[in-house]
N, C-alpha and C positions, 0 to 999 in steps of 0.2 A: 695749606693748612689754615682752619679759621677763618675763611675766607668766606664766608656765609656771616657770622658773628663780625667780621670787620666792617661788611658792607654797612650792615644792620647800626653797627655804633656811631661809624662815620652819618648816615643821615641823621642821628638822633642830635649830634653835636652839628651838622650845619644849618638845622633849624635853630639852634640856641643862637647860635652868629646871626641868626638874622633877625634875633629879640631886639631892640633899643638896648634892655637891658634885663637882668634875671631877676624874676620875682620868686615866692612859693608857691604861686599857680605855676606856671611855664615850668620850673625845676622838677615838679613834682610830676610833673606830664613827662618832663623826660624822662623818670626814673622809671616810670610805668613801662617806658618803652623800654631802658636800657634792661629791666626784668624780662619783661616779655620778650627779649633778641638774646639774651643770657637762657633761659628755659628752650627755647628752639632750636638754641644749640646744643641740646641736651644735657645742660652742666647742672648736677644735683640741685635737687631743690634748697636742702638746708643751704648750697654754699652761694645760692644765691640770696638767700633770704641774708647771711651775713652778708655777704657784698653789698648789698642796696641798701642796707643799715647803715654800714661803716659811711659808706659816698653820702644818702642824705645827713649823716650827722654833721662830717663836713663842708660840704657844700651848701647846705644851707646856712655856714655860720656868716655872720654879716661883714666878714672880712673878702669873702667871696662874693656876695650880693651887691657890694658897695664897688669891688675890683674896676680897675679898667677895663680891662678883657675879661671878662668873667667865663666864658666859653671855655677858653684857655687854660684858667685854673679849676675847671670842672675837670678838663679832661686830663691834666696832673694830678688829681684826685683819684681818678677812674683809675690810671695806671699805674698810681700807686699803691691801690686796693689789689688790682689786679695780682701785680707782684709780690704781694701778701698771702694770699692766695696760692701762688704759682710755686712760691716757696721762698722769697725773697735774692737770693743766691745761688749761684751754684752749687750742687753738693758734690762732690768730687770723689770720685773711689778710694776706700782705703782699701792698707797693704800693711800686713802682718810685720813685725820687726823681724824679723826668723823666715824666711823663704821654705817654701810657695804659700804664697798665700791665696788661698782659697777661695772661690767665687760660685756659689752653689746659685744652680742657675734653675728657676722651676715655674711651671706656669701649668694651665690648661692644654688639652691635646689641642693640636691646630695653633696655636696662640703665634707659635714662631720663634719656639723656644731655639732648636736646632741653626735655626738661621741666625741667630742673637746671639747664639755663642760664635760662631765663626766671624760676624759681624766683630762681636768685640775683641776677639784675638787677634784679629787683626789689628783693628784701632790701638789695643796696647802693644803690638810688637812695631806700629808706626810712632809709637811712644814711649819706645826706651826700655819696652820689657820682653820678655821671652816665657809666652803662653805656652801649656801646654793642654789638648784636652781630654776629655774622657765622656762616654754619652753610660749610665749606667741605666737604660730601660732595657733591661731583659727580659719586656713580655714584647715586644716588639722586635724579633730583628732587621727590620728593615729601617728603623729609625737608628741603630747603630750603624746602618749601612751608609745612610744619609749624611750622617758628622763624618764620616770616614769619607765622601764627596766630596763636603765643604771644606775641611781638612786642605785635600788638595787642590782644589780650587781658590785656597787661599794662601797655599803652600806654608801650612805651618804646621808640626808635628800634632799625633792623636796619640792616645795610650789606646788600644785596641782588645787588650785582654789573651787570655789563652782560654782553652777549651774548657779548662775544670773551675775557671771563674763563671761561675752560673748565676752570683748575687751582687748585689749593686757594691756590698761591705769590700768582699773582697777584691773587683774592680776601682775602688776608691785606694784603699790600702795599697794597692800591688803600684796604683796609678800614681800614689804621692811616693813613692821610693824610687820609680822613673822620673819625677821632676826632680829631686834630690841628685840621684845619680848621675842627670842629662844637667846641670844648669839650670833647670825651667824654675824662675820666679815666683809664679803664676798658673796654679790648675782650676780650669773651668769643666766645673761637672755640669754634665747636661744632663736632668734626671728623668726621669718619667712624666708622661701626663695623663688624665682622662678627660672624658666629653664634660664630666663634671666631678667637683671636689666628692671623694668619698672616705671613710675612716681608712683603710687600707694604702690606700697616697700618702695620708699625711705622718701615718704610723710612722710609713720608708721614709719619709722624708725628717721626721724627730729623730730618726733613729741616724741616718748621713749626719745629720746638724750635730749630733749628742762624739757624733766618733768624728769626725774633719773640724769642728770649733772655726765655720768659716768667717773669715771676715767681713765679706758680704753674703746675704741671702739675696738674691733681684730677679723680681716678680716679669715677667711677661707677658704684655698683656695686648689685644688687638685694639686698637684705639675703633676701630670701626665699628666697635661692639657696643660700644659708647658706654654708660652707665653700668651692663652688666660686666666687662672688663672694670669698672670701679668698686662694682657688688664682690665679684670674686677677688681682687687685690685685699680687700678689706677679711675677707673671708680668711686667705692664704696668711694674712698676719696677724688675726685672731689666735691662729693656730701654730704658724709657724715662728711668726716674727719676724718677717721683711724686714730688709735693710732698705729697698730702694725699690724702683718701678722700673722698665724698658718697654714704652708702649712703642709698637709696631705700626707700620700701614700710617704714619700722620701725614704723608705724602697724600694719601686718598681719603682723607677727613677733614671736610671742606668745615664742620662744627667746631667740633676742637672741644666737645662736652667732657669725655674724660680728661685731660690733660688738666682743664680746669679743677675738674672734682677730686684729683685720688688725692692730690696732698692730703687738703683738708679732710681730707672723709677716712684716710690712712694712717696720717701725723705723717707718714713717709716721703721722700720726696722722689720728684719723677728724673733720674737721674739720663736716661740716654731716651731717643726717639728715631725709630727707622725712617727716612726719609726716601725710600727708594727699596729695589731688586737689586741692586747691586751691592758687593762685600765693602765696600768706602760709602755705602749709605747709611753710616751711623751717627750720631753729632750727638755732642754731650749737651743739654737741654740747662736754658741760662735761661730761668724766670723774668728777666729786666728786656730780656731781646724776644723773649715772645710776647711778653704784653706791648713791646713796642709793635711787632708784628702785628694784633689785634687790633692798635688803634691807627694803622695806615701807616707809620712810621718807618715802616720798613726794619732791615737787619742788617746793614752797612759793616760791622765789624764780622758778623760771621761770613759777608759776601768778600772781604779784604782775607781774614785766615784762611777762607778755601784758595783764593787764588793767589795767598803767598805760597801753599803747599804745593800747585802745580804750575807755577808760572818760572820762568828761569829768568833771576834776577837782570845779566850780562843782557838775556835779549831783551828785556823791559826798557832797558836803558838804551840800549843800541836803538829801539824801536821809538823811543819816547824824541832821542835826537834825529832819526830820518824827518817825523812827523813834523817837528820846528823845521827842519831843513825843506821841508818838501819833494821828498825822497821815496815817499812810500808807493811802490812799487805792490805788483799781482802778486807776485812770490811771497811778500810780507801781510798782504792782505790773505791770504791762502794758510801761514803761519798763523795769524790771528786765530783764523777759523779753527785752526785745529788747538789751540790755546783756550780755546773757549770750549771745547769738548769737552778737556781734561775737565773742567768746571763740574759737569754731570749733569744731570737733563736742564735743560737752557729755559724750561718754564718754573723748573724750580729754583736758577739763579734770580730769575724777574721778577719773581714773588720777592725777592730779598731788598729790592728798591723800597723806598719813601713812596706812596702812595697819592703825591702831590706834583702840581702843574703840568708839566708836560709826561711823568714820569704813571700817573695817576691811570692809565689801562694800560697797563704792564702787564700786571694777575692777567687781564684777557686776553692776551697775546697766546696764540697756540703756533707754537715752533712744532715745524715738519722738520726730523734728525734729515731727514733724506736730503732738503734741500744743502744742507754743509758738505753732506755727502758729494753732489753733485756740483757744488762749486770747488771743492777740492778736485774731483776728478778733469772738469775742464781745465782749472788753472796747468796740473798736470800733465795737460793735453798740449799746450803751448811749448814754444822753444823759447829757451830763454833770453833771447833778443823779444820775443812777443810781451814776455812776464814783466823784463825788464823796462817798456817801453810799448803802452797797449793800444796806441796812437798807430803801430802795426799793425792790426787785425785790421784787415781790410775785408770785403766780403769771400771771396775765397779761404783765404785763412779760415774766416768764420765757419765755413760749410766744413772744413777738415779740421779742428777741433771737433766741433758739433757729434762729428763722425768718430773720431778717435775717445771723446769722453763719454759715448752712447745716450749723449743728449740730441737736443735740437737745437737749430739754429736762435729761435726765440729766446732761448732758456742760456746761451751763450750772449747774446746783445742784452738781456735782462742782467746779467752777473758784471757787464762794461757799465751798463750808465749806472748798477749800485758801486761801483769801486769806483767809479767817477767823480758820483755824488760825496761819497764818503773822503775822497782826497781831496775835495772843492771845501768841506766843510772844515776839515783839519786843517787846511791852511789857513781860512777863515779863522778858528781859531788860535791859531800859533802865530800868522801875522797880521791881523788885522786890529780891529780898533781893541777887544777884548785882550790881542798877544800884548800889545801897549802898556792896558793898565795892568797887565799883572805885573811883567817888569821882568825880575829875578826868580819871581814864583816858577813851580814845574809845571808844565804843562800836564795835566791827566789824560792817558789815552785808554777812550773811552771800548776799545774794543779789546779790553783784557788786563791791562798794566796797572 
């Protein structure tokens, strides 16, 4: 995500680095550009016209012009605009004092509403609650069929209706007396959509909001639609009164023009972003780590909370003392691999790096899933005298693995000298002149922990 807009800002600020020093000619040539790399990324016109406001009013004040690094304080200017923008904070879901409390869930047809709901019933039942859901578009049945999918595919309860429930009222009613009855904290109505906003939507939907008094309203929106997902958001809370946003698809929106625009253009904030096809690709959206993400900076604390969720402390530790010891074995490399799955697609972990020195073509890195695939299946392919000790695969071995993991022999000697390489460098690290000065510090191991 953004990754069109990052390109674009980063060259604007390595041209300022390479001023002597910053004038109002040079500043103002960059602002031209950082407009012109703002608009391309389709982010509203008005929110760029404040954005470039707010930065030259700063940036040109002579506290900046005179700076040592002026570059530097441009570009904490930028991201603090940015984050202004963005929405400055997180906004966080609320929840009714009185259970269930209510999350009416409503967008455009196609937006991805259906998948947003099971998307966050999930996320809240990995969060300490107990969702339950309910899809009330009864001119569709196949879109109640759908939630009734996702449901199970994310194994959490649906209220489903009976036969002489024919309106949305009475599937709400019947729906909040099962979360009552059942526990459930938590009902997400997944309501209706069309191709486009019409009086007869919004009716059903004043009339839900007037009888459930939900605590959240949150808008759905396809980020890939760019600006017109920020037309109809603004639209949907003229009328309705949005609580929040959940743009879709920011995994395939290399712009990132809505994310920027619907605050400001809404007053609402953009509270979750789909990152992926999968039910764990939801994240709740922290204005401070996306605009760090826009100016190269990377996302270092959301790449740490993903893989405190799926990394198992005991092995971290056990893994982090083989690595100082010199210990790390095929079987552990092979455990990595699959430690770094759990992660979720491995191009959108690398996007989460600092965009600097050696780290800086990371974004261009296109990971093949198959090749994990296929070094798990060869390590598997080994006896654990081999796994244990790879100094063993001799060419014979090598042709029977090869044979046994439905690789090649190449593809089996390409997976030796990377697990080679990689215990050559970790020792490097752990005892050589770097192990020294760190001392008592922990070693970071960089393939998961």
């Amino acid at each position: 995500m953004f990754d069109n807009l990052s390109d674009k800002l980063q060259r604007v600020f390595k041209n300022l680095r390479g001023e002597g020093k910053l004038t109002p000619e040079n500043m103002e040539a960059a602002l031209r550009e950082i407009r012109v790399a703002l608009l391309e990324a389709d982010v509203n016109f008005r929110v760029v016209k404040q954005l470039i406001e707010n930065i030259k009013v700063k940036a040109m004040g002579e506290e900046v012009l005179m700076a040592l690094s002026p570059s530097q304080q441009v570009i904490k200017i930028v991201r603090d605009e940015l984050i202004k923008i963005l929405g400055s904070h997180e906004s966080k879901l609320r929840f009714a004092n009185e259970p269930p409390s209510v999350l009416l869930i409503v967008g455009l047809q196609g937006s991805g509403k259906t998948t947003s709901t099971g998307k966050l019933a999930r996320w809240l039942s990995k969060n300490g609650h107990r969702p339950l859901m309910v899809s009330v578009d009864v001119y569709r049945p196949a879109a109640r069929e759908q939630l009734r999918v996702v449901a199970r595919d994310v194994n959490l309860p649906i209220y489903t209706g009976t036969p002489e429930e024919t309106l949305p009222a009475d599937l709400v009613r019947s729906a909040r007396k099962e979360a009552v009855n059942t526990g459930r904290d938590v009902l997400l109505v997944d309501t209706a959509g069309r191709l486009h906003i019409d009086e007869d939507l919004m009716t059903e939907l004043q009339q839900l909001k007037e009888q459930l008094s939900p605590v959240e309203i949150l808008f759905v929106a396809d980020a890939m639609t760019g600006q017109d997902a920020v037309k109809s958001a603004d639209e949907f809370h003229k009328k309705l009164g949005i609580t929040g946003v959940i743009l879709t698809k920011m995994d395939g929106d290399a712009r990132g023009g809505a994310a920027l625009s619907i605050r400001h253009v809404t007053g609402q904030p953009l509270k979750f972003v789909g990152v992926g096809e999968k039910f764990d690709a939801l994240e709740p959206f922290f204005p401070d780590r996306a605009a760090s993400r826009i100016l190269g900076m990377g996302d270092v604390l959301s790449f740490i909370e993903k893989a405190e969720e799926v990394i198992d402390k005991k092995q971290a530790v056990e893994m982090q003392r083989k690595l100082i010891d010199n210990e790390f074995t095929l079987e552990d490399f092979r455990d990595q691999m699959k430690q770094l799955r759990k992660l979720g697609p491995l191009e959108s972990v690398l996007s989460m790096m600092p965009q600097v020195g050696i780290l800086k073509d990371l974004k261009n890195v296109k990971v093949d899933e198959k090749e994990i695939t296929h070094v798990v299946a060869i390590i598997d392919s080994m006896t654990p005298k081999e796994r244990a000790n790879h100094m063993l695969v001799n060419g014979t071995r090598r042709r029977r693995i090869a044979k046994g993991s439905g690789t090649t022999v190449q593809e089996v000697n390409q997976l030796l000298k990377q697990y080679a390489q990689a215990r050559k460098m970790m020792k490097s690290f752990s005892g050589g002149l770097l192990g020294k000065k760190m001392g008592k510090f922990k070693l970071p191991n960089f393939l998961g922990v």
